[in-house]
py3Dmol code that shows the C-alpha trace and the ligand (Angstrom):
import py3Dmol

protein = """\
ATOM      1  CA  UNK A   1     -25.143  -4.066  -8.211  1.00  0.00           C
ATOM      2  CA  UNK A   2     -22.972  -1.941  -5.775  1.00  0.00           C
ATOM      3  CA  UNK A   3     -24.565   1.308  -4.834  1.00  0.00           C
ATOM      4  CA  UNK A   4     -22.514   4.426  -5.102  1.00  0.00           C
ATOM      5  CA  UNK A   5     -21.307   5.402  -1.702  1.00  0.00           C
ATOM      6  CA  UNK A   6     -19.390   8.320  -2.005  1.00  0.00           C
ATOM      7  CA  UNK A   7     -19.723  10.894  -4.726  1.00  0.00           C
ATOM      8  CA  UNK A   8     -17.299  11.492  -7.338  1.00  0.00           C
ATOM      9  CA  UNK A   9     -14.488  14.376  -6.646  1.00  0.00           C
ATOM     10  CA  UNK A  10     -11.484  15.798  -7.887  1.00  0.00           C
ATOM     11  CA  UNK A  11      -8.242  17.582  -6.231  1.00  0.00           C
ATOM     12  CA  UNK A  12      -6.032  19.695  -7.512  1.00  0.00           C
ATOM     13  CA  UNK A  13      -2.369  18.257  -8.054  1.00  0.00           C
ATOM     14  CA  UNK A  14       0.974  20.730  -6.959  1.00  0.00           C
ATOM     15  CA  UNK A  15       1.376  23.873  -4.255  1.00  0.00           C
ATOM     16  CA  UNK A  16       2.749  23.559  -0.911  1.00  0.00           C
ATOM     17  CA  UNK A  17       0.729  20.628   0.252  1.00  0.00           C
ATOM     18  CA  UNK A  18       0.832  18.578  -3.262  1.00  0.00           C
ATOM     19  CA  UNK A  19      -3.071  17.784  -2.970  1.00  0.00           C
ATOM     20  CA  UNK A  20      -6.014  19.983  -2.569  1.00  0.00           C
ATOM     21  CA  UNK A  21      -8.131  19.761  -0.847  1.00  0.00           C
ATOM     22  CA  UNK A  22      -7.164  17.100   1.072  1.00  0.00           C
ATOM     23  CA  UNK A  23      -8.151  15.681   4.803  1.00  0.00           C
ATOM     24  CA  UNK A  24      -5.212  14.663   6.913  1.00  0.00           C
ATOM     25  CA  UNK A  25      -2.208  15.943   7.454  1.00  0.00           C
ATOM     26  CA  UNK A  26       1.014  13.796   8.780  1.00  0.00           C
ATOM     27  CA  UNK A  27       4.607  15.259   9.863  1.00  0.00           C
ATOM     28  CA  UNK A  28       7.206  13.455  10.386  1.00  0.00           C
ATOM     29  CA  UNK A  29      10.189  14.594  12.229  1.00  0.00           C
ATOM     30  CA  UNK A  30      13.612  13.720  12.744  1.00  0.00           C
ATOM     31  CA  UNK A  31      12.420  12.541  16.316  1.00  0.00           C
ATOM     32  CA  UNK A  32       9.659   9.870  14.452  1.00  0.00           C
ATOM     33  CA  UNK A  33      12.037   8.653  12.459  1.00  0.00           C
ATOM     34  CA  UNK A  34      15.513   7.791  15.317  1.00  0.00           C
ATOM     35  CA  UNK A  35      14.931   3.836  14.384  1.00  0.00           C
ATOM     36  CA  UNK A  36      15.273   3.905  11.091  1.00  0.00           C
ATOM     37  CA  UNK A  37      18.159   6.466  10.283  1.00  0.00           C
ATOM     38  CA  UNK A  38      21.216   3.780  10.215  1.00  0.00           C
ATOM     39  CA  UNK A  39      23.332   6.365  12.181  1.00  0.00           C
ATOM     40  CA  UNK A  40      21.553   6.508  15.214  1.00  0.00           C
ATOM     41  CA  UNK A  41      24.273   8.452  17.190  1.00  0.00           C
ATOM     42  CA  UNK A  42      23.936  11.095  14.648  1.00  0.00           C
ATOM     43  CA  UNK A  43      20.389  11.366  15.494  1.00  0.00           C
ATOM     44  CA  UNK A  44      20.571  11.544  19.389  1.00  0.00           C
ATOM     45  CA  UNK A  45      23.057  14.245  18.772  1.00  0.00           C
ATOM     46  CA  UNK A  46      20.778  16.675  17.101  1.00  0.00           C
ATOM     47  CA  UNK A  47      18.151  15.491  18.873  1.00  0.00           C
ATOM     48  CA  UNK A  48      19.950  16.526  22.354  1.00  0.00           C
ATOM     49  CA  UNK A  49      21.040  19.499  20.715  1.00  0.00           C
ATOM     50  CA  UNK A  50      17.244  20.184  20.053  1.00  0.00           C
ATOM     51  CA  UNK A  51      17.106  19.748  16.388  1.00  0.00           C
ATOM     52  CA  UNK A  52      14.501  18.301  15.403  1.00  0.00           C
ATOM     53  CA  UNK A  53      13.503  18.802  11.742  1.00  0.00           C
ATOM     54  CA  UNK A  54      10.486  17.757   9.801  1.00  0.00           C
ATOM     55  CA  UNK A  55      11.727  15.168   6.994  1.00  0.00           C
ATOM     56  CA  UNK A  56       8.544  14.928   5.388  1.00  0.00           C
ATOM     57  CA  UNK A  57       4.530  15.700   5.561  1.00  0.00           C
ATOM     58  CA  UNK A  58       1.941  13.222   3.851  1.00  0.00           C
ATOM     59  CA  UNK A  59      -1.668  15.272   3.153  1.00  0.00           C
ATOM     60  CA  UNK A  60      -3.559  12.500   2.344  1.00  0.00           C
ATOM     61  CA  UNK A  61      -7.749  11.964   1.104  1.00  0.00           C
ATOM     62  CA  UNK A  62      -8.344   8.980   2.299  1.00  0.00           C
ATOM     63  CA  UNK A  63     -11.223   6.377   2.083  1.00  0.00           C
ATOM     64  CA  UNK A  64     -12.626   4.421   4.276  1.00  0.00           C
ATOM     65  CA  UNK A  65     -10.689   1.248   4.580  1.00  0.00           C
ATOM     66  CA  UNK A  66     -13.074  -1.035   2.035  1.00  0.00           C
ATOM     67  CA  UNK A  67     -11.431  -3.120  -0.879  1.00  0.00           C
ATOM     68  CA  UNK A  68     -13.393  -1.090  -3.614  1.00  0.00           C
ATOM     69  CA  UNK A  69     -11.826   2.097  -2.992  1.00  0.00           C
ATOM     70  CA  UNK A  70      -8.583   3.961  -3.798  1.00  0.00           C
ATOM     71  CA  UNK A  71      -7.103   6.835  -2.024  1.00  0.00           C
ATOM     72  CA  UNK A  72      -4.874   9.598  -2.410  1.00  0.00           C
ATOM     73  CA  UNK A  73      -1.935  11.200  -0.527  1.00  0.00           C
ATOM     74  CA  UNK A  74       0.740  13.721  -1.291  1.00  0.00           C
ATOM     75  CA  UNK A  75       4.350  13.275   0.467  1.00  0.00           C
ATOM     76  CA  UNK A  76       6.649  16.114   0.672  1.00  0.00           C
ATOM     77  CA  UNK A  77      10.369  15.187   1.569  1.00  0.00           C
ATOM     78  CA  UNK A  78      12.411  18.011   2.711  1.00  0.00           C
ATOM     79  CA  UNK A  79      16.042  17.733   1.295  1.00  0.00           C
ATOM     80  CA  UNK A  80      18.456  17.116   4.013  1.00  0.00           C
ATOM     81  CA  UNK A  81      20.813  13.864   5.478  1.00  0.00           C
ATOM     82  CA  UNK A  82      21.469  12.695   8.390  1.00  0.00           C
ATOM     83  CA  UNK A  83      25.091  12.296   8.402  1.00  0.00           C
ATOM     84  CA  UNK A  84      25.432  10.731   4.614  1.00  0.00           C
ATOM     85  CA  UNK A  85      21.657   9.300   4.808  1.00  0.00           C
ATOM     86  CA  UNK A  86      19.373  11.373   2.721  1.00  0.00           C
ATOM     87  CA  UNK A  87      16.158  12.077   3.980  1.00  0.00           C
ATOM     88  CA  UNK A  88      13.512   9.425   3.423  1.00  0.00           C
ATOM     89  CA  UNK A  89       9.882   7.820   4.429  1.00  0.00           C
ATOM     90  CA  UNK A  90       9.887   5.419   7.170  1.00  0.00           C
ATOM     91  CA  UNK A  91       8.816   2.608   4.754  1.00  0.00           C
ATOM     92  CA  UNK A  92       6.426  -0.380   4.653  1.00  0.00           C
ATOM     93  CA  UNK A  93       4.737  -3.168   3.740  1.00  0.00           C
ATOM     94  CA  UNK A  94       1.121  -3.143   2.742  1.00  0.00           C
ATOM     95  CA  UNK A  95      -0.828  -4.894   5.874  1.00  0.00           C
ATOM     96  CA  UNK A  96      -2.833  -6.199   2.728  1.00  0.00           C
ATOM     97  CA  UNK A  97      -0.424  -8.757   1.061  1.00  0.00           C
ATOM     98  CA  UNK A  98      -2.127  -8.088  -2.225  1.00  0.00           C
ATOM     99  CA  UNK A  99      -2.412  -4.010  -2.212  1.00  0.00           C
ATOM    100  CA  UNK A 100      -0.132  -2.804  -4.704  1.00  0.00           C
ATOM    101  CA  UNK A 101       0.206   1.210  -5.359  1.00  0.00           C
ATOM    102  CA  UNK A 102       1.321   4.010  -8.067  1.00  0.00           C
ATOM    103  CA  UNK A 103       3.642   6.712  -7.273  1.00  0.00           C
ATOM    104  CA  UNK A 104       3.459   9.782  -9.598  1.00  0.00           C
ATOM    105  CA  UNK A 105       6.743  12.269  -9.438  1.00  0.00           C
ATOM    106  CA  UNK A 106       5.550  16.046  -9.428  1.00  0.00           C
ATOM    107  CA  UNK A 107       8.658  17.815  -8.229  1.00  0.00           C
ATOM    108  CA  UNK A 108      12.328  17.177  -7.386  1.00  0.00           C
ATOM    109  CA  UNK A 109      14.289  14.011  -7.172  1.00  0.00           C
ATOM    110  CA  UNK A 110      14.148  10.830  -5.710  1.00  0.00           C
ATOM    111  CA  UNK A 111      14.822   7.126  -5.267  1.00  0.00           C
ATOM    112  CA  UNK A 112      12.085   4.536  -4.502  1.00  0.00           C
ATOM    113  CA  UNK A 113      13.965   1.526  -2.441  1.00  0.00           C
ATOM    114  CA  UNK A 114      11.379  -1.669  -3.051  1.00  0.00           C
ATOM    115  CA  UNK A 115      12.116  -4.851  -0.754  1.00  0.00           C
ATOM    116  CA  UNK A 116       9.818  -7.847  -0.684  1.00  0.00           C
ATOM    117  CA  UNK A 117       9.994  -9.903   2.151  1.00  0.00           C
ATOM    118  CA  UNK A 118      12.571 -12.841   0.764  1.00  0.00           C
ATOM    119  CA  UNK A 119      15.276  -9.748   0.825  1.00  0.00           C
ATOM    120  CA  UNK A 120      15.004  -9.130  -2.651  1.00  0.00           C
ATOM    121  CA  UNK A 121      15.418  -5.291  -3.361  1.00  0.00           C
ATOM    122  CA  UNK A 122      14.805  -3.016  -6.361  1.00  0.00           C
ATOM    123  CA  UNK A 123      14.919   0.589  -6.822  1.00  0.00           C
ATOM    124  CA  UNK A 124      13.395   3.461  -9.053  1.00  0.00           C
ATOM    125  CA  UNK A 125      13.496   6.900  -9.780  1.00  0.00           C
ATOM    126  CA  UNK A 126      11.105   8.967  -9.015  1.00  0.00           C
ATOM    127  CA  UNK A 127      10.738  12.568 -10.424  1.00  0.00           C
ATOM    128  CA  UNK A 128       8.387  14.393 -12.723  1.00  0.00           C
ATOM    129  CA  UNK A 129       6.484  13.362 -15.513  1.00  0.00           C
ATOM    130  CA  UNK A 130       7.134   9.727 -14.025  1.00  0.00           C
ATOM    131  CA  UNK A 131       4.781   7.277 -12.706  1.00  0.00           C
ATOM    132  CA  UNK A 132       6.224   3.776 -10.743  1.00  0.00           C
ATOM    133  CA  UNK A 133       3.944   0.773 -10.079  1.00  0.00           C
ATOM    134  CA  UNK A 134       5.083  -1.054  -6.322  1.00  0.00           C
ATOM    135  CA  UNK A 135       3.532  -4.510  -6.758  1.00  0.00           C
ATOM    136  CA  UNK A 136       2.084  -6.522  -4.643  1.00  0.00           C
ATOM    137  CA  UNK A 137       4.771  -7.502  -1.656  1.00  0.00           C
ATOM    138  CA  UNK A 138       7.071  -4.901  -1.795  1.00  0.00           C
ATOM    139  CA  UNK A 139       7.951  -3.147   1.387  1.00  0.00           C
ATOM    140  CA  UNK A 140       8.797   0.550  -0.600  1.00  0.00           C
ATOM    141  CA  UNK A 141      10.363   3.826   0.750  1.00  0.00           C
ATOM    142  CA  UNK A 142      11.093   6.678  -1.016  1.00  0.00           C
ATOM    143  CA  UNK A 143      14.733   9.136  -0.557  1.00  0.00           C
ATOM    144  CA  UNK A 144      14.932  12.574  -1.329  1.00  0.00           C
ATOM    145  CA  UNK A 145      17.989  12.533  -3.138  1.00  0.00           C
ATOM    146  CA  UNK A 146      18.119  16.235  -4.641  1.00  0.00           C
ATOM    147  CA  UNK A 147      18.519  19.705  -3.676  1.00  0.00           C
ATOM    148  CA  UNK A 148      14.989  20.927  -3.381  1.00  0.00           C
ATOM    149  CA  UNK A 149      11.772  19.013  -1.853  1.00  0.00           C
ATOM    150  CA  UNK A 150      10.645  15.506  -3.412  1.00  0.00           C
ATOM    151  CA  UNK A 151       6.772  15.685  -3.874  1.00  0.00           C
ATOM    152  CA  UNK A 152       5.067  12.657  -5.448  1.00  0.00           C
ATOM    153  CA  UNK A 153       1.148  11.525  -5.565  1.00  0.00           C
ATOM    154  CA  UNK A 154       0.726   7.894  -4.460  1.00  0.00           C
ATOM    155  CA  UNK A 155      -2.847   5.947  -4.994  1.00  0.00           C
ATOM    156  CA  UNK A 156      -3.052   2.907  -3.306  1.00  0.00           C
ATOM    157  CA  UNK A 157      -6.051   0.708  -2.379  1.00  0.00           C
ATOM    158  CA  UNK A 158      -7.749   2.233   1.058  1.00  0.00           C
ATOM    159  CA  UNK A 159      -7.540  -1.061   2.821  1.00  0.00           C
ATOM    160  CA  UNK A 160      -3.646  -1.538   2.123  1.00  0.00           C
ATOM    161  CA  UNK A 161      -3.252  -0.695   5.276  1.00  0.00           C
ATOM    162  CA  UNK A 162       0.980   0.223   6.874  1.00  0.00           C
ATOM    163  CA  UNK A 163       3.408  -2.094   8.408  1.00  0.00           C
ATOM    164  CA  UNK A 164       5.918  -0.311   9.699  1.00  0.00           C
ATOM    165  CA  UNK A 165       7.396  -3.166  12.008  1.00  0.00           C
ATOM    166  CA  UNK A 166       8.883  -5.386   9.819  1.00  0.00           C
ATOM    167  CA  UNK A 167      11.214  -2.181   8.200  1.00  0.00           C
ATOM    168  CA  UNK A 168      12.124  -1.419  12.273  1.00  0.00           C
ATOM    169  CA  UNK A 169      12.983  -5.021  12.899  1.00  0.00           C
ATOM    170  CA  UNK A 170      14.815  -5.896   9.786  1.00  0.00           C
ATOM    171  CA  UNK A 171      15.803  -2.499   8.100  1.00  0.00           C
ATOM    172  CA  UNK A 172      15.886  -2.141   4.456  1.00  0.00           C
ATOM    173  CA  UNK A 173      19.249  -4.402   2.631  1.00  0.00           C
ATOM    174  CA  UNK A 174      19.903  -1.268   0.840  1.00  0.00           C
ATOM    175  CA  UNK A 175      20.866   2.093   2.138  1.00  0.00           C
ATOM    176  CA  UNK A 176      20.716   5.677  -0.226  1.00  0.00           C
ATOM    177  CA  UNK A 177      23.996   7.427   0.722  1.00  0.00           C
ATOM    178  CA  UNK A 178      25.800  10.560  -1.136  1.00  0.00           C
ATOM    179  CA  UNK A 179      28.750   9.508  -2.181  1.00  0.00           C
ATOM    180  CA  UNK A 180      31.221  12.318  -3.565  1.00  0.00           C
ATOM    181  CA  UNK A 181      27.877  14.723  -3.833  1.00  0.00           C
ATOM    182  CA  UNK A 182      26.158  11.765  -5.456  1.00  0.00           C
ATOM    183  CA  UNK A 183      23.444   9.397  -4.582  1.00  0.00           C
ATOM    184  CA  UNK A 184      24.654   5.706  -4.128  1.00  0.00           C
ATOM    185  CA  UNK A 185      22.590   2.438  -3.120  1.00  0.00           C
ATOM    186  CA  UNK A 186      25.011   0.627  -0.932  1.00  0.00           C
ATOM    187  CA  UNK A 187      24.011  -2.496   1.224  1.00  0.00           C
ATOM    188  CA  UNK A 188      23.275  -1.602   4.471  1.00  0.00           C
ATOM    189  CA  UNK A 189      25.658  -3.073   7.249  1.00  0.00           C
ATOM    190  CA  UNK A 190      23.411  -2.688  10.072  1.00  0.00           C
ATOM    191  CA  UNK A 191      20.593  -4.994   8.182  1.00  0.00           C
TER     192      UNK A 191
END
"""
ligand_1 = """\
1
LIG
Fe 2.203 2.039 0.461
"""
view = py3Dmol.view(width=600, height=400)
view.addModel(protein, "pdb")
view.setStyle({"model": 0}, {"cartoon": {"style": "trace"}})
view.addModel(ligand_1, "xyz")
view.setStyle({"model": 1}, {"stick": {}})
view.zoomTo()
view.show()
């Protein structure tokens, strides 16, 4: 029989950070994100121009990295673009082929871009009072595609582990542009 480890806790879902309490905190800046924008001259301009805006913070309460545990992370994306690019997460794979994960919508907008790694994409929205399910295999980022900040709850299996890489080498087939003041999913030509 397994013996507890940890003891049983609760956080409190919504405020600034999403979660609370939680344990770490992540920002992400325009400056994290240069390789995965698709306009990268757009980028190096602000950047030498010394913008440098946060796109989003995670605050996450994570487990230790054992298959019987879940853990739990708020991400806040800012609303912005980068040229016609709305802000978004970097994106990745689960190091852990067979992690899958639940996003929960608590404020604002969004679209969740899912890719597994035969190219095939889907894509959800994401906003309150809605839960998605990423399966197994799908690479998943998620674009702020509203006015205000995109805040969602994700639980996801402490060992899932990131892979950022294979977004970086191959880039997402999709792209979420505004198009006429309106979110579009176009294929990206850079991919
Ligand atoms: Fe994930």
């Amino acid at each position: 029989m397994l013996k507890p480890l940890i003891e049983p806790f609760s956080v409190v879902i919504g405020g600034p950070t999403g979660i609370k309490p939680y344990k770490v905190k992540l920002v992400r800046r325009l400056s994290d994100l240069q390789d995965f924008f698709y306009n990268k001259k757009i980028v190096e301009e602000k950047l030498s121009k010394g913008e440098n805006p946060t796109v989003y913070e995670v605050y996450e309460v994570p487990q230790k990295p054992v298959s019987r545990h879940l853990s739990l992370a708020a991400t806040i994306i800012f609303p912005g673009k980068v040229g016609d690019e709305y802000y978004f997460t970097k994106g990745h794979f689960h190091e852990k082929e067979d992690a899958s994960e639940v996003y929960i919508g608590l404020e604002g907008e969004g679209i969740i871009l899912m890719q597994s790694r035969s190219g095939e994409v889907r894509h959800l929205k994401i906003e309150p009072n809605v839960a998605v399910y990423i399966p197994p295999g799908f690479a998943h980022r998620t674009i702020n595609v509203g006015s205000s900040k995109l805040v969602f709850l994700a639980i996801y299996p402490s060992d899932a582990g990131h892979d950022y890489g294979s977004i970086v080498e191959t880039g997402f087939a999709k792209l979420v542009l505004e198009r006429e003041g309106r979110p579009v999913v176009v294929d990206n030509p850079t991919a």
